[in-house]
N, C-alpha and C positions, 0 to 999 in steps of 0.2 A: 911333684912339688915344683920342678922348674917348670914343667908346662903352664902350669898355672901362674905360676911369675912371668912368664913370656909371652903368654896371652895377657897377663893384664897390662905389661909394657907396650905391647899393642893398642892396646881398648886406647888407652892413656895416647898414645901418640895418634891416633883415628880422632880422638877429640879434640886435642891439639889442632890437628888438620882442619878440621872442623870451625874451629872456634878462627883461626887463620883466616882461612878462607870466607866466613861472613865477615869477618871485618874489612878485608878487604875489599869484599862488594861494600859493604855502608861507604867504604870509601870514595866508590867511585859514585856511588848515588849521589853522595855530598860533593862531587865538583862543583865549584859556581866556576861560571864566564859572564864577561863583561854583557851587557846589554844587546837584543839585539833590534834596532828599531825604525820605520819605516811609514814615512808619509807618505800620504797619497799623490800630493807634491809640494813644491819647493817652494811655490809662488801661491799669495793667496792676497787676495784685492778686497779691502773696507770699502764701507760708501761714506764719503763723508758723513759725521755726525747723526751717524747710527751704529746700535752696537751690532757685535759679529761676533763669529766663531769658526774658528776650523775645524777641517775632519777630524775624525780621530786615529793615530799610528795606528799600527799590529806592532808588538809588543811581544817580545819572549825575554822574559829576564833569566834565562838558564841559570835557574836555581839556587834565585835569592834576589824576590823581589824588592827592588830600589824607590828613586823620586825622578820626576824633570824638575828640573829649575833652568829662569833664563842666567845667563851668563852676565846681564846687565838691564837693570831694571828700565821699562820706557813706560810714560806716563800713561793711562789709559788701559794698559795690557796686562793683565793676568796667564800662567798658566799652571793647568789643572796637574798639581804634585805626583797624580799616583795615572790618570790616565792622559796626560800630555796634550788635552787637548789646549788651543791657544782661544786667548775670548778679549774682546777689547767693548770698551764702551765710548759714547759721545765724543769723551775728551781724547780721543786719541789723538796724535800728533796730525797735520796734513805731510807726506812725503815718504820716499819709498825707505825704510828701516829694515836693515839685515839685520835679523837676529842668531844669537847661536842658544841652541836648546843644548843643556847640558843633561842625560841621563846615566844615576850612579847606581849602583850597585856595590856588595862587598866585594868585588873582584874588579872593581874600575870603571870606569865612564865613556859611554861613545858621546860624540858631539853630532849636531844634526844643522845644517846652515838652512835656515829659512829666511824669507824677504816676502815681506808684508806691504802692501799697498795702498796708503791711503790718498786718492787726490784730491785736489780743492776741486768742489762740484756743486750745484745749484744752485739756487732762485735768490737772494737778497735783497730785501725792497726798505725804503726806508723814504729820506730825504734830504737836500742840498741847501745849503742856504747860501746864496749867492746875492745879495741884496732881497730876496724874496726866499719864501720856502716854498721850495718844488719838488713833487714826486721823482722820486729816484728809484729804476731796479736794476741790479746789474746780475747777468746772468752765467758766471764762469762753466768754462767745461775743460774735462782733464785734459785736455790737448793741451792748452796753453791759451784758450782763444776765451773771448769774454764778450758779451752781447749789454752795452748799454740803452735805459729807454728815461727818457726825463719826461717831465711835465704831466703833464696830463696822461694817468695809467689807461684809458679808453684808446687814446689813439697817438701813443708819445712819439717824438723825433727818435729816432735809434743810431747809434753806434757804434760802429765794430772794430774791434783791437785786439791787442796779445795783453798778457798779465805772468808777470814772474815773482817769484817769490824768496824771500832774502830774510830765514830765522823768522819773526813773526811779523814783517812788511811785506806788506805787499804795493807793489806799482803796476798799472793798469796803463798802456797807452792806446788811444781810439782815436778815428776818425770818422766825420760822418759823410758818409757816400755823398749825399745831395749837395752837400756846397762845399766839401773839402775840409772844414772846419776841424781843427787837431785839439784833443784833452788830453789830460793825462791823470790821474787818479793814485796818490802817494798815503798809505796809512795802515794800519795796526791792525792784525787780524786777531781777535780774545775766541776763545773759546773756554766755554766753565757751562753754565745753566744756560746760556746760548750760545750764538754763534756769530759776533759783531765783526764789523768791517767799521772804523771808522777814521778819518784821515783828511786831505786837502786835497783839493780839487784846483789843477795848473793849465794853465794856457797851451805849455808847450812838454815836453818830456827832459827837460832841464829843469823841473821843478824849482821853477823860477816865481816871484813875484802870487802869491795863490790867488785866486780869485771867491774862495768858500771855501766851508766846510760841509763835509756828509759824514753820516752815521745810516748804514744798512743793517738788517738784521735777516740770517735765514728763515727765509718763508717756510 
């Protein structure tokens, strides 16, 4: 009879052990750690007023998938909650925005520093009205450099200068090679359903005295 009582003391503590022991693996299968995640890189460059999209991270949420979200919202920009990718459209801002991606999980958050590129870039044609109305194109490039052509779009006087830009002004100062002749170009860049330039045209880059007005629109 004791044998029997001390084998079944056994059986009893062999399941015990047993029962122990799986729980303890469930345990360790249920670790979560924070995120772990990984762009292709750091730096990623828009084209003016066209939409975009980045790569997509690799991604391991060890064991308990989370979201991305940005850390602060910028106009134009989305990104994708569950696979991180980033997407902007038209209206994105011109200039360079460091963003921070934040990925969470139930075990905490890595952050990811990215910097997104957008510059002022291409073709604007419109017109100036300086006692007459005269064909206007001006042609920016991300350098900083801007290519003016007036009058007549076949064969116009042209221009060349720098352009900076200050919140949603923009200034343009140019000179024309052939007889030295100095503009300066001072006004409001919109972007919504297009993509306007429009503002005063100065003699000199004192935005002194104006001599017109233009209104350009990207080609």
């Amino acid at each position: 009879m004791k044998t029997i009582l001390f084998k079944s003391k056994l059986i009893r503590l062999f399941i015990a052990f047993l029962i122990f022991a799986s729980c303890s693996k469930d345990d360790e299968s249920s670790t979560v750690d924070i995120p772990t995640v990984n762009y292709t890189a750091t730096n990623f460059d828009a084209t003016f007023f066209q939409t975009g999209n980045s790569t997509a991270p690799t991604i391991d949420w060890n064991g308990d998938q989370g979201t991305f979200s940005l850390s602060a919202p910028l106009a134009g920009l989305n990104i994708d909650s569950i696979n991180g990718i980033l997407s902007w459209d038209k209206t994105l801002p011109i200039g360079i925005h460091n963003l921070q991606i934040i990925i969470t999980n139930s075990a905490g958050q890595t952050v990811k520093n990215i910097t997104l590129s957008n510059p002022l870039q291409g073709v604007f044609t419109g017109f100036i009205i300086n006692g007459n109305s005269e064909y206007l194109e001006m042609e920016f490039f991300s350098d900083g450099t801007i290519i003016v052509k007036l009058e007549d779009s076949g064969s116009p006087p042209t221009a060349y200068g720098t352009w900076t830009k200050n919140n949603t002004t923009i200034i343009a100062n140019l000179t024309n090679p052939e007889n030295g002749v100095q503009a300066s170009f001072s006004g409001t860049l919109t972007i919504d359903t297009t993509a306007k330039y429009t503002g005063n045209l100065y003699s000199n880059p004192n935005l002194t005295d104006p001599l017109g007005v233009f209104e350009v629109v990207l080609h």
